[in-house]
C-alpha positions as CSV (number, residue, x, y, z in Angstrom):
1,X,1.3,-0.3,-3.3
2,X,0.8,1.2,0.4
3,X,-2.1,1.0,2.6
4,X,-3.0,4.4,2.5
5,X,-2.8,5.2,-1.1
6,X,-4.9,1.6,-2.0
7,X,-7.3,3.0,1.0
8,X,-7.7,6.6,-1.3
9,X,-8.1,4.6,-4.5
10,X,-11.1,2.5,-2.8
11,X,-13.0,6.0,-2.0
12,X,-12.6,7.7,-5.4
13,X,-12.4,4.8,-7.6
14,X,-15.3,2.7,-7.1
15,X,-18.3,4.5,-8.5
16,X,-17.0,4.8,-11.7
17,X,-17.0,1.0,-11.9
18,X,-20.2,0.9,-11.1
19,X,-21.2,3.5,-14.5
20,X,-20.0,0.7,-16.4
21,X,-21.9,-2.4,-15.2
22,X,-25.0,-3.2,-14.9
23,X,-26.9,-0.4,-12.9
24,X,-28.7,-3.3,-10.7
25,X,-25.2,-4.2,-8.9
26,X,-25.1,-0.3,-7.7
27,X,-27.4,-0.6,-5.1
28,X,-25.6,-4.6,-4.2
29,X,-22.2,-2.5,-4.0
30,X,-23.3,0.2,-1.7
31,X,-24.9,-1.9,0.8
32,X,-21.6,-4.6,0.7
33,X,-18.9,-1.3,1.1
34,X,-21.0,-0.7,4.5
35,X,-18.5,-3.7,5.7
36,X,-15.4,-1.6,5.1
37,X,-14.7,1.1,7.5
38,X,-12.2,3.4,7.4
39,X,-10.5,5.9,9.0
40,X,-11.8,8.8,6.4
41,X,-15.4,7.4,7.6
42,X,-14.7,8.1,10.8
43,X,-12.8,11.4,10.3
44,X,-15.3,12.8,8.1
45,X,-17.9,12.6,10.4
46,X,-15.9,14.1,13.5
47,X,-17.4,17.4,14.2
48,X,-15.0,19.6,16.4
49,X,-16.8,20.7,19.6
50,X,-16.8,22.1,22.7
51,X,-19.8,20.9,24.9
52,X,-21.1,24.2,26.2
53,X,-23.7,22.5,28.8
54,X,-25.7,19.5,29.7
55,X,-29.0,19.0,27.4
56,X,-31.6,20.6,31.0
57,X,-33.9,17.4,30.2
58,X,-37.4,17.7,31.7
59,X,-40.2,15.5,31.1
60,X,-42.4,18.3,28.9
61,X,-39.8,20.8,27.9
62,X,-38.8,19.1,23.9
63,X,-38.3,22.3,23.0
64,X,-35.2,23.1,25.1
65,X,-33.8,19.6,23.7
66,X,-34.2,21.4,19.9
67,X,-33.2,24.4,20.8
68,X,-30.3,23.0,22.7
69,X,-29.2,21.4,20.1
70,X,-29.2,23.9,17.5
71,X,-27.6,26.2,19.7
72,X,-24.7,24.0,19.8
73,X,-24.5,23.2,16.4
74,X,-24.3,26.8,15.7
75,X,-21.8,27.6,18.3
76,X,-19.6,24.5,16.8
77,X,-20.1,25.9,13.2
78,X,-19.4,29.5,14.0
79,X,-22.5,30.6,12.1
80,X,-22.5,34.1,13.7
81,X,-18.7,34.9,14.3
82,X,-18.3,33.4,10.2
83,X,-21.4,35.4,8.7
84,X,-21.9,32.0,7.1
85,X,-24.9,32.0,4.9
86,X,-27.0,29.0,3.8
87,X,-27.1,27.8,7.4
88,X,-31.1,26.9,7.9
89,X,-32.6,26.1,11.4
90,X,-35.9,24.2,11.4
91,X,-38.9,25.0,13.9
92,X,-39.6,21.8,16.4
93,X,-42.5,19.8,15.6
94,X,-44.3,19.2,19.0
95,X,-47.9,18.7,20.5
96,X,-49.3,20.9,23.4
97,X,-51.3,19.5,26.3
98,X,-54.5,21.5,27.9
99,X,-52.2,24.1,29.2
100,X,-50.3,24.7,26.3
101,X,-46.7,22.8,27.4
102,X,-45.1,21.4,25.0
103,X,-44.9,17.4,25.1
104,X,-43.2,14.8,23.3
105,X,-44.7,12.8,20.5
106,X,-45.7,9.3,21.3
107,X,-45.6,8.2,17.3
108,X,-42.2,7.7,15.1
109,X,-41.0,11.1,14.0
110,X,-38.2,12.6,12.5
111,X,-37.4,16.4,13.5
112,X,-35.9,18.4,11.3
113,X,-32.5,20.4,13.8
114,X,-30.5,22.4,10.9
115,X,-28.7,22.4,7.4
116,X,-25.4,23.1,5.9
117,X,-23.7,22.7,2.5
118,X,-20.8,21.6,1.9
119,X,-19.7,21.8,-1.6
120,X,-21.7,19.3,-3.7
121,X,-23.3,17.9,-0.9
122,X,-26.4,18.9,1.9
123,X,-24.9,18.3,5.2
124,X,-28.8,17.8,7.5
125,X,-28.9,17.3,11.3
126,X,-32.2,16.0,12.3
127,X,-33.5,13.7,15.1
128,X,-35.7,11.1,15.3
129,X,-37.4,9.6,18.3
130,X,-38.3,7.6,19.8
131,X,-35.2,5.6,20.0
132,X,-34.3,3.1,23.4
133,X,-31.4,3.5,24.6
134,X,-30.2,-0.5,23.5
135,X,-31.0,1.0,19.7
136,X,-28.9,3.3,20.1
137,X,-25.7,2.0,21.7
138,X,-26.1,-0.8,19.0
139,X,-25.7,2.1,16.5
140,X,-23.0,3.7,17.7
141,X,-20.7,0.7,18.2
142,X,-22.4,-2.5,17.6
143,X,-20.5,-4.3,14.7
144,X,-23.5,-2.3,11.9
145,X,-26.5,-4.1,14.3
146,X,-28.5,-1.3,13.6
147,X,-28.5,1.0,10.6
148,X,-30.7,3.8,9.9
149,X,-31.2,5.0,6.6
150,X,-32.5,7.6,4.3
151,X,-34.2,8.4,1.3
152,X,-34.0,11.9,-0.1
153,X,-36.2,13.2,-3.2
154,X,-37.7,16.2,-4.9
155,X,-41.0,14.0,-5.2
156,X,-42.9,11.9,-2.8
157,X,-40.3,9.0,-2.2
158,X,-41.6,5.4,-3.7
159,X,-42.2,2.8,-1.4
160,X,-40.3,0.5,-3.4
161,X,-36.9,2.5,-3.3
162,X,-37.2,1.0,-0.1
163,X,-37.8,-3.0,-0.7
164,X,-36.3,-3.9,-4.1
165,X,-32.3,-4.4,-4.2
166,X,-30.7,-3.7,-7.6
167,X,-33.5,-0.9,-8.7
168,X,-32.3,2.3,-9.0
169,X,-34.0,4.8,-9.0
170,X,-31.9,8.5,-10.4
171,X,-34.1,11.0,-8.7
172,X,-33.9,9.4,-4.7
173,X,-30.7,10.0,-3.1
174,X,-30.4,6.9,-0.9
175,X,-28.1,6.0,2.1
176,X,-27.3,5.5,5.6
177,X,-27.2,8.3,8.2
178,X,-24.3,9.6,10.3
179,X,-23.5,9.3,13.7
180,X,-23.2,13.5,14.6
181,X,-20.6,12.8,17.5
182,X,-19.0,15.2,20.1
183,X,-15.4,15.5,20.3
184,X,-12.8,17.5,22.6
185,X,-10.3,17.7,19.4
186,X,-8.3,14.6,21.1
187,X,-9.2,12.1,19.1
188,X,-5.7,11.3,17.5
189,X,-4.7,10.2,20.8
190,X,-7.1,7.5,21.1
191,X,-6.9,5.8,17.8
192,X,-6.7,1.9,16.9
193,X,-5.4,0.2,14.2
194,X,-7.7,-2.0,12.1
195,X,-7.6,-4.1,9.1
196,X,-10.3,-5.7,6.3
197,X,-10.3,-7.0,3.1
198,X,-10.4,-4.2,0.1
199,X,-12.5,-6.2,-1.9
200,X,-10.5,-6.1,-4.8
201,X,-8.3,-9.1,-5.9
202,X,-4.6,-8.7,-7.1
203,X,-3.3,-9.9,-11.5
204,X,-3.5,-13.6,-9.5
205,X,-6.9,-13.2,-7.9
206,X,-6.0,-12.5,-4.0
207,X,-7.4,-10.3,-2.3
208,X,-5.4,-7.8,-0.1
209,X,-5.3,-6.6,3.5
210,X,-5.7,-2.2,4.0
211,X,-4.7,-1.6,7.7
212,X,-6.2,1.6,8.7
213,X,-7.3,3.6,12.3
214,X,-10.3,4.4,13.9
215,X,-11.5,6.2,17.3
216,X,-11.2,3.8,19.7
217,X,-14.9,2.8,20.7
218,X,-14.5,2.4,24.5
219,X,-13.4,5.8,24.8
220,X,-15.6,7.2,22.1
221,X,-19.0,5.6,23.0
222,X,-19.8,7.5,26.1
223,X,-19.2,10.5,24.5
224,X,-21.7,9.8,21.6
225,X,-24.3,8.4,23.8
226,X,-24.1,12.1,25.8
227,X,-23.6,14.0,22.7
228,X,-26.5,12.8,20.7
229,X,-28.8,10.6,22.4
230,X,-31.6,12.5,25.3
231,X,-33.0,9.3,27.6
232,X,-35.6,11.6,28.8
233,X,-37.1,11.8,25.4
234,X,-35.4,8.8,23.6
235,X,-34.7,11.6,21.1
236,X,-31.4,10.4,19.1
237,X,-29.6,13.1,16.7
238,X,-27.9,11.8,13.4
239,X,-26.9,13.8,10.1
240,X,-27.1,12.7,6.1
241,X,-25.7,14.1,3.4
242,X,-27.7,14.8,0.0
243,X,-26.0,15.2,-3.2
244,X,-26.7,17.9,-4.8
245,X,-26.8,16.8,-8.3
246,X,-29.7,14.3,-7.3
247,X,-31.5,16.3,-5.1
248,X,-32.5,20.2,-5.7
249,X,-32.2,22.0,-2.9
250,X,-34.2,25.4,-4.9
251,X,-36.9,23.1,-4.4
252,X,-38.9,21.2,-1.5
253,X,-37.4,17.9,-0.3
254,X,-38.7,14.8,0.8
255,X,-36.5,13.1,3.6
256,X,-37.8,10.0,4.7
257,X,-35.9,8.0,7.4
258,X,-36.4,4.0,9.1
259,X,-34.1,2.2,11.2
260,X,-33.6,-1.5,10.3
261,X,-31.5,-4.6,11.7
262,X,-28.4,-4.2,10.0
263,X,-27.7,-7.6,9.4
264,X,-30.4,-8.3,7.2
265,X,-28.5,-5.9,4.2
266,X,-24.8,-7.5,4.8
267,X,-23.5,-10.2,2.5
268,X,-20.3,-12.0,2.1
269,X,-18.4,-10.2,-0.8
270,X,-18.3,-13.8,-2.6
271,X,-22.0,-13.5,-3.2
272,X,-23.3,-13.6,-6.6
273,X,-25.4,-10.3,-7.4
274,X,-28.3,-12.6,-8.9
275,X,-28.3,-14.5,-5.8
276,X,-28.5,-11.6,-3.4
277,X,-31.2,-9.5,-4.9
278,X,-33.1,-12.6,-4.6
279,X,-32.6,-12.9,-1.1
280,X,-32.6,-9.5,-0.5
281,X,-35.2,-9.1,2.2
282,X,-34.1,-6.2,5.0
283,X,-35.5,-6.0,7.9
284,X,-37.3,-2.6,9.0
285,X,-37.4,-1.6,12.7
286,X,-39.5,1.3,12.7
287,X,-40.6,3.9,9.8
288,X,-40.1,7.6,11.1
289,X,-41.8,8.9,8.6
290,X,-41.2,12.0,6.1
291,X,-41.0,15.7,6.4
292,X,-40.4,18.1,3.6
293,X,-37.4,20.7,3.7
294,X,-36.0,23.5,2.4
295,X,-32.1,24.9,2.2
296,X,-30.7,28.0,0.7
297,X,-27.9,27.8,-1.0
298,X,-24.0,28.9,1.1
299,X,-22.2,31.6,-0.7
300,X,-18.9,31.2,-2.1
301,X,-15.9,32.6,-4.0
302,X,-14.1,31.5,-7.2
303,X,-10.4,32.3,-8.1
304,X,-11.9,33.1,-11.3
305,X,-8.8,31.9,-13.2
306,X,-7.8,33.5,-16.5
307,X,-6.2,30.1,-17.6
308,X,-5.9,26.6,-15.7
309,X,-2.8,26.1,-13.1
310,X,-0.7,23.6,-14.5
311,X,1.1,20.9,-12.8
312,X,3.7,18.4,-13.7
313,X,3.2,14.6,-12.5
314,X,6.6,13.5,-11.6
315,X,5.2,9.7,-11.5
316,X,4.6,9.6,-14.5
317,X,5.4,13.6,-16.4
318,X,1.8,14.4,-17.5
319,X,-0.3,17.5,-17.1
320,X,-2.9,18.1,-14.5
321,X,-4.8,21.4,-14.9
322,X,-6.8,23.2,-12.1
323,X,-9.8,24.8,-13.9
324,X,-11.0,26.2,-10.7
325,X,-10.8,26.4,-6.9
326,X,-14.3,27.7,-4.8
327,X,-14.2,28.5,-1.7
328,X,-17.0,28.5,0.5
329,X,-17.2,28.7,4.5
330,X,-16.5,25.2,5.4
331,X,-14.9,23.6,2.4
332,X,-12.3,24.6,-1.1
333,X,-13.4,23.3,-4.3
334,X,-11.0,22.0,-6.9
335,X,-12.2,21.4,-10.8
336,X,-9.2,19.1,-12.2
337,X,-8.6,17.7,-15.1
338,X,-5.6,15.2,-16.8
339,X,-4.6,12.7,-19.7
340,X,-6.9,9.8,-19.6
341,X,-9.3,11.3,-17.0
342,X,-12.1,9.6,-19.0
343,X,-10.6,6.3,-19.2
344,X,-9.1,6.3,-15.5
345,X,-12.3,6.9,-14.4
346,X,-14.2,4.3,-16.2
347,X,-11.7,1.4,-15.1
348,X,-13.6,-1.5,-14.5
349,X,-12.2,-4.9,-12.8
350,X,-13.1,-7.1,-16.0
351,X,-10.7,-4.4,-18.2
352,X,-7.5,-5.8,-20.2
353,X,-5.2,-4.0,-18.8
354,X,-7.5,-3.1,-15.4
355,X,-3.8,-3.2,-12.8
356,X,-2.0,-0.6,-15.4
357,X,-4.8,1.3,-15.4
358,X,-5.1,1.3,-11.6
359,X,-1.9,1.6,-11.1
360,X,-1.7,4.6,-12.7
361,X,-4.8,6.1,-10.9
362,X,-3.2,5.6,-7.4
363,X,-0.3,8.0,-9.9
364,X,-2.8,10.4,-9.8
365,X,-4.7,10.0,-6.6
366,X,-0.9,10.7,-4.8
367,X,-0.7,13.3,-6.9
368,X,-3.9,15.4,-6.2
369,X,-3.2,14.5,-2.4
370,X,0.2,16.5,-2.7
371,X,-1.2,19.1,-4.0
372,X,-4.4,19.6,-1.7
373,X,-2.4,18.8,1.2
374,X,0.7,21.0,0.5
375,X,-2.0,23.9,0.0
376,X,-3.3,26.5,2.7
377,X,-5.3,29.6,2.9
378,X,-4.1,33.2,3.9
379,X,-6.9,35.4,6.3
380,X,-6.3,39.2,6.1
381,X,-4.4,39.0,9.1
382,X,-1.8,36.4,7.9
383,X,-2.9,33.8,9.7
384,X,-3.7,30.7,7.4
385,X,-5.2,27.2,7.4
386,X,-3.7,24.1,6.2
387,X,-6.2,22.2,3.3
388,X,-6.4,18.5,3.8
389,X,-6.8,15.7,0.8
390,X,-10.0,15.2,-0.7
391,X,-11.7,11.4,0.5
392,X,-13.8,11.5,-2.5
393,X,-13.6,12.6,-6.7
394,X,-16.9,12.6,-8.5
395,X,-16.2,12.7,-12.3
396,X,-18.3,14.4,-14.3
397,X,-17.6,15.9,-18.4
398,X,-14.2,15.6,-18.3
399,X,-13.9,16.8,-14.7
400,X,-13.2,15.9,-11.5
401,X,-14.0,17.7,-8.5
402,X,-12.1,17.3,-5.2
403,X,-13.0,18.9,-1.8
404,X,-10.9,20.1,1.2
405,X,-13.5,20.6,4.2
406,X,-12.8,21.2,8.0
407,X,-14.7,21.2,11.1
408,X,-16.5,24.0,11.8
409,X,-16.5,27.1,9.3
410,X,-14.4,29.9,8.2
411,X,-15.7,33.8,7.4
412,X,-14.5,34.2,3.9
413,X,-14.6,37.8,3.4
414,X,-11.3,37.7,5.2
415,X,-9.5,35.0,3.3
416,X,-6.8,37.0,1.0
417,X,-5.5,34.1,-0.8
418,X,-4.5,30.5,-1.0
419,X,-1.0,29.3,-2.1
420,X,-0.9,26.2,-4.4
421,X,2.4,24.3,-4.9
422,X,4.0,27.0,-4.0
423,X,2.6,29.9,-5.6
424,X,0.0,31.7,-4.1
425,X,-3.0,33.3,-5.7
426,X,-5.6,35.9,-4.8
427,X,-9.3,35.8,-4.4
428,X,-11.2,38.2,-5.9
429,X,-13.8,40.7,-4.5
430,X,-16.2,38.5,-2.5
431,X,-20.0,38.2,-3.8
432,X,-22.4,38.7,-1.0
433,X,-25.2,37.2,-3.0
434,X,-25.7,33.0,-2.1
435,X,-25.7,31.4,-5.3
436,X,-25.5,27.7,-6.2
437,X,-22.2,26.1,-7.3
């Protein structure tokens, strides 16, 4: 079994375990997997860039920070040149002195910059402040020292989503937030190679080694640090992502946001679940408070297939049939399905016959990477663009669905076709209505 393909199995894999135990241990699960990081972690999170100009700091001028900074998100995502709808902007929330200057808030707050999304998921950039600079370099690269997380809701958020491990509560989307980094696109060359334990113990009970890369830190950090952190206002930027199927975006949103001490949620994976949530006790920081939202939904394309493209497993000769591929401006959408989906998916480690079963997965994981990865988009002036694998495979009814994204975005009204396994297929007239996946 190599690295990368146990590495792929980790990321679509686990959450189906956790629909078969008992729901407290999701909540114990996600906080322990924030000790494994990978190289999709970091990748996903790379934003390509070009810095267009220093943030003009000035003691009363927060506005030029927001602005700033939506004006370089937009000119990373290619809003305008891309016609990419869905894209919100948020107004700055700032108080005014006697002559009407705008002045930084003294109190907590979280600022709302923009919002994308991304297939299934809510991509927001927001800021919060104030921040020191020692918070924030522990963030960036500081071994998980600092952590600031999110709760996300169509409701007012409870306070106890917050404070209780092992409750879950089905209507709060709740995680940690994203570094939004800058990036000259040279990030390949500056890579290191790191290792940790999967977490999941072989037929005789030993657990293996994934060796995988990240950004180097030292060359990283200062970019970070200039990217999204503002001294003058101790303003630091980060992005989460929602899922949509928790959260409805047609409707208001609550996003709350705190930063705590990072090592207070960590445990050693050798930690009974009974004993953690009774020694669960993390340690807040500061509160930022909550602001309300609103996203419209990005428009998007389907091949609007007259019967499923099937595919031939040559690990193990079964069928895999694509129900659908979506495109939208900054990601392709793939609807899959294949024999034993169900059960594949609701492998758990206490299973007879759990390392068949797994084994058989990673069959199918390979598999779906081939065939994302071997695929690529046609634009109207024969140009195309390469799809990458999908890091994640939510499984719902019988389907899974598999994303390629990219960095930045893509106009779709002049993407002809997309060729899959080596036969390419045509998009239909595109809709210029938004409408939800």
């Amino acid at each position: 079994m190599n690295d990368f393909r146990l590495n792929r199995a980790l990321t679509q894999i686990d959450e189906s375990f956790l629909t078969m135990v008992d729901r407290k241990t999701m909540e114990v699960h996600a906080m322990k997997q924030k000790t494994v990081r990978t190289k999709k972690i970091f990748r996903t999170i790379l934003i390509a860039a070009v810095i267009t100009a220093l943030l003009g700091a000035s003691a009363y001028a927060i506005s030029s920070i927001h602005a700033a900074r939506q004006e370089r998100l937009r000119a990373q995502l290619q809003i305008q040149e891309n016609a990419v709808s869905g894209y919100t902007e948020y107004p700055e929330l700032a108080q005014s002195d006697e002559q009407g200057e705008a002045v930084l808030k003294s109190e907590p707050q979280i600022q709302l910059i923009s919002s994308i999304q991304q297939g299934d998921f809510q991509h927001i950039f927001f800021s919060v402040s104030p921040v020191t600079e020692e918070i924030a370099q522990r963030f960036f690269f500081g071994n998980m020292e600092i952590e600031f997380a999110y709760a996300a809701s169509n409701e007012p958020i409870p306070e106890d989503c917050w404070y209780k491990a092992g409750e879950i509560n089905t209507n709060v989307h709740k995680s940690f937030s994203n570094r939004v980094p800058y990036t000259e696109g040279h990030e390949a060359e500056h890579m290191i190679t790191m290792s940790s334990q999967t977490g999941l113990p072989d037929e005789n009970g030993v657990q293996g080694t994934v060796t995988f890369e990240v950004v180097d830190p030292e060359w990283y950090k200062p970019l970070l640090m200039e990217y999204s952190y503002d001294r003058e206002t101790e303003s630091l930027m980060l992005m989460c992502s929602v899922y949509r199927k928790t959260v409805d975006f047609s409707k208001p949103v609550y996003l709350s946001v705190r930063c705590l001490d990072g090592t207070s949620i960590m445990t050693d994976y050798d930690t009974p679940t009974e004993e953690y949530i009774e020694n669960y006790a993390p340690v807040y920081l500061e509160d930022y408070g909550t602001v309300l939202l609103e996203a419209s939904d990005t428009a998007f394309v389907s091949l609007a297939l007259t019967k499923p493209i099937r595919q031939v497993n040559p690990e193990n000769n079964e069928n895999l049939d694509i129900l659908d591929i979506r495109l939208s401006a900054n990601c392709v959408e793939w609807d899959m399905t294949y024999d034993d989906m169900e059960k594949l998916h609701n492998l758990s480690p206490n299973d007879e016959g759990f390392h068949e079963g797994f084994e058989k997965q990673l069959q199918w994981i390979g598999f779906q990477d081939e065939i994302l990865s071997s695929s690529y988009l046609t634009f109207e002036d024969g140009s195309t663009q390469q799809l990458t694998p999908s890091a994640a495979a939510p499984y719902e009814n019988g389907v899974v669905t598999l994303t390629s994204n990219w960095n930045a975005t893509i106009d779709i009204s002049k993407v002809e076709s997309i060729t899959v396994m080596g036969t390419t297929y045509s998009f239909p007239q595109l809709r210029t209505e938004s409408v939800s996946p």
